[in-house]
Each structure stands twice: as C-alpha cells, then as structure tokens.
C-alpha positions, 0 to 999 in steps of 0.5 A: 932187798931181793923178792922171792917169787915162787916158781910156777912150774914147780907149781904145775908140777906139784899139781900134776903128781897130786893129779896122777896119784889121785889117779892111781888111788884106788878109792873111786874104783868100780868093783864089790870090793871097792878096791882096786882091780876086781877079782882080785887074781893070783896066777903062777906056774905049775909045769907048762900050764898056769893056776889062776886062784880068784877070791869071788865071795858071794857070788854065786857060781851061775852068775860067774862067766870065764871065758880064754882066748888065745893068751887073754883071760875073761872072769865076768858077772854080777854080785847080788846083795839081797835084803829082807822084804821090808828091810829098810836100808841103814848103811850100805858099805857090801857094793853089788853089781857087774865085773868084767875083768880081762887080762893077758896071760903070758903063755896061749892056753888049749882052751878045750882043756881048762878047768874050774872049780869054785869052792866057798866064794874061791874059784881055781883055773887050770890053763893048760899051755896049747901044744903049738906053744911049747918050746920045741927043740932043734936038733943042730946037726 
C-alpha cells in the first residue's frame, strides 16, 4: 500500500503567497483613509504639462505642504479630527494624523510655474513641463 506524504515545498510556497498577499492587502495601512496610498492621486496629460487631481477631505488647506522637485512630486500634512469639549469617545472609525506621500512623475515640472487650487476637501495641480524637457526637433540636413 503506497503512503502519501505531503510535499513541504508545496508547504512553503502555499505559506509564502499567503505571506505576500497579506503584504499587498491594504487592511494595516497607515493613512486617514485607512486604504491603501494616501492621497489617493489622479494624474493625466493636458498638452505638454500634467494634472494632478488629489481627494483631501477634511483637511484643511494650511496643514497641506506640496512641494516638486525635478520629476518628483510631494503632497504632505496632517488631518485633525476635533470633538467636543467633554465629548466622550464611542467609536473611532474617522483616522487622524500625518501623510507624507511622494511620487515620480514622468516629465521634469518648471516648479516657478505650478499651480493649486483646493475647493471642498479636492486639491488640483497644474505641472507645467520645464523647457529643457521638451522634445526639441532636429533639422537633418
């Protein structure tokens, strides 16, 4: 009678994709949200510049820091949740706290010439492309 033993490298590896998709779920991360990367970004193309359209509810417009560096983008502050005086605490599901997200961009932004505006928790970029990144054309004579 032939006796089945279980492989334990079939073992190991059932363990380390269990491993790696706790890893990439998004249930411990550290932002107000409480989901995944914080701001949540949009970003697209308008001509030679980029839009950068960020969801900051809550947050008020002083305690937002945005900084650009070459191609790297920097969206940083703080949420603060307030309660009334003597309030007593029963359920705490709105996070507070600090953010600090950088990304790349993929074009070098003119950083003398961007601009914010924030409107009901919503913060809109303009990143205007630096001249020295532009394509130039080559005459081939």
């Amino acid at each position: 009678m032939a006796r089945l033993i279980p492989d334990p490298f079939e073992a190991l590896f059932n363990l380390q994709t269990a491993l790696d998709a706790s890893r990439a779920s998004d249930w411990l991360a550290r932002g107000p949200s409480g989901r995944g990367a914080y701001p949540p970004l949009n970003i697209f193309r308008k001509g030679d510049d980029l839009v950068v359209i960020t969801e900051l509810p809550g947050i008020h417009r002083d305690d937002v820091d945005v900084q650009v560096q070459g191609d790297r983008l920097r969206i940083a502050g703080k949420k603060v949740v307030k309660y009334g005086e003597g309030a007593s605490l029963h359920r705490r599901e709105r996070m507070e706290g600090g953010f600090d997200r950088t990304i790349t961009i993929p074009i070098e932004v003119d950083a003398d010439r961007v601009k914010a505006e924030y409107r009901d928790g919503v913060l809109a970029l303009l990143l205007p492309r630096a001249e020295r990144d532009k394509p130039k054309s080559i005459t081939i004579s």
